[in-house]
N, CA, C and O of each residue as an XYZ file, in Angstrom:
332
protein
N      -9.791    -28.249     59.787
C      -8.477    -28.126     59.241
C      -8.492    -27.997     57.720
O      -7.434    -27.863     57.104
N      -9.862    -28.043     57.008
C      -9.597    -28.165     55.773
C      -9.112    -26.369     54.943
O      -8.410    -26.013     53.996
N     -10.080    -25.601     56.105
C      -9.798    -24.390     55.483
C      -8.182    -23.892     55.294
O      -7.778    -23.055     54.487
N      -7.428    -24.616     56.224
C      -6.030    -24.405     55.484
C      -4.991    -25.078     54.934
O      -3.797    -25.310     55.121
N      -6.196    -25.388     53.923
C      -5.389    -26.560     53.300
C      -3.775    -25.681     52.205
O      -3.813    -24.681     51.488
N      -2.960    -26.307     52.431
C      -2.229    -25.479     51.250
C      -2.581    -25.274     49.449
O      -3.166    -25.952     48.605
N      -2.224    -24.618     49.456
C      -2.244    -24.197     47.815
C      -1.173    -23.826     46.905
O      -0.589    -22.743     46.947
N      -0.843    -25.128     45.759
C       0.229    -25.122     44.951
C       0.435    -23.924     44.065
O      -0.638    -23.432     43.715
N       1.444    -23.344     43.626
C       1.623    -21.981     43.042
C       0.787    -21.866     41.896
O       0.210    -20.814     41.621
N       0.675    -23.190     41.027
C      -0.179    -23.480     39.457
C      -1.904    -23.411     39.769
O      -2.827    -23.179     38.989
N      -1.911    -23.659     40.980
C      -3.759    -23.273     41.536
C      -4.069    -21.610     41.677
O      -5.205    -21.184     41.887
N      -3.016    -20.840     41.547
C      -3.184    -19.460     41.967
C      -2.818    -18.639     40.231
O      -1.940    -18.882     39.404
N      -4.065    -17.526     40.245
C      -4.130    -17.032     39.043
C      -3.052    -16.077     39.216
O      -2.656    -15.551     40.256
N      -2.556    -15.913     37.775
C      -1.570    -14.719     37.423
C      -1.734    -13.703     38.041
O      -2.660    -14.109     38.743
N      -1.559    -12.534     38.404
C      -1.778    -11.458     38.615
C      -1.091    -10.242     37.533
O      -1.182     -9.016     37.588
N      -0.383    -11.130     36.551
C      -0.101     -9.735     35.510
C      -0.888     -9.552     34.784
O      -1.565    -10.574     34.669
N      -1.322     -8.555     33.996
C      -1.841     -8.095     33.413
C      -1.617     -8.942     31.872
O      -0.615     -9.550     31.497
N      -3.106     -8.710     31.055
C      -3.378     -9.431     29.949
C      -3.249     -8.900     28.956
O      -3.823     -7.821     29.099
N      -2.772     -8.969     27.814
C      -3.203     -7.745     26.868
C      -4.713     -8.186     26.287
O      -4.746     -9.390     26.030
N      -5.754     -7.601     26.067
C      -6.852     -8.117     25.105
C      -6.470     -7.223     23.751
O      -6.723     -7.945     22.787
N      -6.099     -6.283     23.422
C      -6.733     -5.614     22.057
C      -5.025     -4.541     22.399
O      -4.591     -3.684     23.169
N      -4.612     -5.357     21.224
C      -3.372     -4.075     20.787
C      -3.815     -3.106     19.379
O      -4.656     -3.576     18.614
N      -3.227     -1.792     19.100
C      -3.787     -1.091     18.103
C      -2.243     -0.364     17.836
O      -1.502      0.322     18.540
N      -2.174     -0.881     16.466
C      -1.317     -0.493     16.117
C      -1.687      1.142     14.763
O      -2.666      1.192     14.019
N      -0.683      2.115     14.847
C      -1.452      3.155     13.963
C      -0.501      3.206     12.988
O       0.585      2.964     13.515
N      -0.400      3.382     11.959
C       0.530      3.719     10.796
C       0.081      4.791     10.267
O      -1.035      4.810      9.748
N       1.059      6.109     10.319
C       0.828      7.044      9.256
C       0.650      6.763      7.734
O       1.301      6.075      6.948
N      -0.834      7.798      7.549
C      -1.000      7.388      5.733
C      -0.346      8.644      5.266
O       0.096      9.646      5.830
N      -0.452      8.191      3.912
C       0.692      9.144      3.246
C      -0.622     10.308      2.672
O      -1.755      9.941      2.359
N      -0.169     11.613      2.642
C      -1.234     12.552      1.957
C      -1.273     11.699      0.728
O      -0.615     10.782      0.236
N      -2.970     12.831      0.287
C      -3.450     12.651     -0.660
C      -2.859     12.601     -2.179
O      -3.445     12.022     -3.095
N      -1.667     13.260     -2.315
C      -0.525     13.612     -3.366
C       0.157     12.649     -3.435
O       0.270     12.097     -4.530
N       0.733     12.208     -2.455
C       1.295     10.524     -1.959
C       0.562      9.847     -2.530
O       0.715      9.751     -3.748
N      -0.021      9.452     -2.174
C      -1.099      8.241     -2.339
C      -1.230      8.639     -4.240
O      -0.601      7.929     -5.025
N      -1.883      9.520     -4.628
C      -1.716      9.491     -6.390
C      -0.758      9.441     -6.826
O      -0.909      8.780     -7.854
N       0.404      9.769     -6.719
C       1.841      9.561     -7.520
C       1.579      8.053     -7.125
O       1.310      7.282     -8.046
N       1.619      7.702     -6.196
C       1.945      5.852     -5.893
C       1.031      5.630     -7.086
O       1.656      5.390     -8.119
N      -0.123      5.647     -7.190
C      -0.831      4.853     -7.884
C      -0.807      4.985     -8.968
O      -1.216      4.031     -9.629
N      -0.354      6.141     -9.659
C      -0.261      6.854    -11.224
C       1.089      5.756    -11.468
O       0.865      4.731    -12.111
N       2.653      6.047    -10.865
C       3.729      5.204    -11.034
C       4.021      3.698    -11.400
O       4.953      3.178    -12.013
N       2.667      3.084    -10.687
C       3.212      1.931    -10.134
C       1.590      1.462    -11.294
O       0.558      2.041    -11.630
N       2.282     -0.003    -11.562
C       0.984     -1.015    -11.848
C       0.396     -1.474    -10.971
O       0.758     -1.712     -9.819
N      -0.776     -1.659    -11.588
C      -2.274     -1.944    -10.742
C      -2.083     -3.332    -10.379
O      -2.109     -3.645     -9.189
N      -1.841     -4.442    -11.543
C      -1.539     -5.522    -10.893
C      -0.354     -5.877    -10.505
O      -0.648     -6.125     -9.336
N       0.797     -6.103    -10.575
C       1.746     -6.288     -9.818
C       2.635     -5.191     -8.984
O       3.630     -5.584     -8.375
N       2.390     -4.291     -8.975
C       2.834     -3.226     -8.163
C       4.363     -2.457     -8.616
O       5.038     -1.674     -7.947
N       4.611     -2.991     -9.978
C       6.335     -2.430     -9.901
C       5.578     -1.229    -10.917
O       4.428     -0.872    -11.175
N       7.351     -0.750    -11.420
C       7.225      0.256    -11.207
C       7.016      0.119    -12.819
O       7.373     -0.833    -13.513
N       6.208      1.556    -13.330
C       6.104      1.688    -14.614
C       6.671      2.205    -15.699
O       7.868      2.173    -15.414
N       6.584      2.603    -16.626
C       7.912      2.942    -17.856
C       7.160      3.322    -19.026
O       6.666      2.567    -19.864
N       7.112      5.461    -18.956
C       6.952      6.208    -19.267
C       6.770      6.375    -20.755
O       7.809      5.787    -21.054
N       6.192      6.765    -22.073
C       6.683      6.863    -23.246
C       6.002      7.914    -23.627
O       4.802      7.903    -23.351
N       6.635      9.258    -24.454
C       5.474     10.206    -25.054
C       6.175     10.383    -26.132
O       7.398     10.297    -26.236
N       5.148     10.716    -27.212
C       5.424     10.527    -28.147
C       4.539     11.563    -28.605
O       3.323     11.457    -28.764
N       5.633     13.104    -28.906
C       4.970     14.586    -29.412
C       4.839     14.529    -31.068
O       5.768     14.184    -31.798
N       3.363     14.977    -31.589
C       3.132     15.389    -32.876
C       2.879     17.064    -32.684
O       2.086     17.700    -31.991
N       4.031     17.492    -33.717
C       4.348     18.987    -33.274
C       3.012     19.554    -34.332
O       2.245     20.404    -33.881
N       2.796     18.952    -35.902
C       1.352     19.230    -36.463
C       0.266     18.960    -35.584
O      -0.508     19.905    -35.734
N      -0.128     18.290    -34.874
C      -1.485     18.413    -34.331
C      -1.194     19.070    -33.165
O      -2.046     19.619    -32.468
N       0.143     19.029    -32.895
C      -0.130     19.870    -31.100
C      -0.544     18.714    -30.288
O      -1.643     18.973    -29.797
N      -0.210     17.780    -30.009
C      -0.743     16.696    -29.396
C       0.743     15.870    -28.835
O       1.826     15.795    -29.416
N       0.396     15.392    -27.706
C       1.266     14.277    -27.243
C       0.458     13.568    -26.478
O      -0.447     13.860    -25.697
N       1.372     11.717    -27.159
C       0.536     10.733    -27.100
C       1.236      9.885    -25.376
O       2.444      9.664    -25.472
N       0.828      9.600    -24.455
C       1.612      9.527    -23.309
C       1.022      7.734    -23.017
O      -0.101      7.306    -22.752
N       2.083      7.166    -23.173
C       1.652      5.497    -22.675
C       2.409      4.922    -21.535
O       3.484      5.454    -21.258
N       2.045      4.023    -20.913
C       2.271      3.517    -19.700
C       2.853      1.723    -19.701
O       1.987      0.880    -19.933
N       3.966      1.355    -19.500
C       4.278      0.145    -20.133
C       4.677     -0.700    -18.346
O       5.449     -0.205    -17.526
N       4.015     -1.825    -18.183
C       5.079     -2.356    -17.485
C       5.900     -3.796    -17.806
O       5.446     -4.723    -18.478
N       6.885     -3.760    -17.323
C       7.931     -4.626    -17.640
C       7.664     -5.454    -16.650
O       8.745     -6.023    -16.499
N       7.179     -5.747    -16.136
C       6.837     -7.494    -15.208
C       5.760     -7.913    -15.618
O       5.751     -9.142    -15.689
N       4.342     -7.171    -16.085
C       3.579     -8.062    -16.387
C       3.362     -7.817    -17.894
O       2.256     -8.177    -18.298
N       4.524     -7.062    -19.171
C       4.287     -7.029    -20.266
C       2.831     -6.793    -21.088
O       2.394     -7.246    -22.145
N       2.145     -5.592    -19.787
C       1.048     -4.986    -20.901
C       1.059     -3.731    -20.903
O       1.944     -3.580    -20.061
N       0.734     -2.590    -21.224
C      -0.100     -1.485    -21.338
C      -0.925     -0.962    -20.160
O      -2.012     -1.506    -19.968
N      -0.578     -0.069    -19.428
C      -1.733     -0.046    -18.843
C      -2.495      1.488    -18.416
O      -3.428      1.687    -17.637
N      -1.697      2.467    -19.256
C      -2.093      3.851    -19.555
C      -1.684      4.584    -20.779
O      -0.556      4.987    -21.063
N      -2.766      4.689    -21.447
C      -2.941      5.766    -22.637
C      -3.935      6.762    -22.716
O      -5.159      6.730    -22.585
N      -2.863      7.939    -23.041
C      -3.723      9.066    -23.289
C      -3.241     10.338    -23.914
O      -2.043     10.518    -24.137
N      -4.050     11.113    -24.165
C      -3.469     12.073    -24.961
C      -3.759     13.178    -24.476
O      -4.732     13.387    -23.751
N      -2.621     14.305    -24.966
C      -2.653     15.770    -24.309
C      -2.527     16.749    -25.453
O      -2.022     16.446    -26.534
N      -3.067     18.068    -25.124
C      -3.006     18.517    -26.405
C      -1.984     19.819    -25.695
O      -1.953     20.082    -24.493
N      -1.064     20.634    -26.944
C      -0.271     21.468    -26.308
C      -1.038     22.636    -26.518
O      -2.061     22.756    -27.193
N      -0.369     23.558    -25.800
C      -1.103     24.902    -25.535
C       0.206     25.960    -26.578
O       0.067     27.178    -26.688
């Protein structure tokens, strides 16, 4: 008689299905994307940056700097020459 013994519902395994491994995909942004983001934005805190050029019409040159306003430094200078 033991072989039919009953069996409580919590002794019997699930039968639904498990998830092991979800994959989630996120579109990346092109390559053009991705450089404007990084040219715009500061390196360390991520906002946004604030533009300055400053043209010398004798040398033909403009001086182009990069300011941000959250972390109050500098963080692009450079110069262009005009054509």
């Amino acid at each position: 008689m033991d072989a039919f013994k009953k069996i409580d519902k919590e002794e019997i395994p699930s039968q639904e299905p498990k998830i092991v491994a979800e994959f989630r995909i996120v579109p990346t942004a092109n390559p053009r994307e991705a450089f404007l983001e990084d040219y715009h934005h500061c390196c360390l805190c991520g906002s946004e940056l604030i533009f300055t050029h400053n043209t010398n019409f004798l040398t033909l040159e403009v001086k182009e700097e990069a300011f941000c306003s959250a972390c109050n430094i500098r963080t692009k200078q450079d110069q262009h020459r005009l054509q």
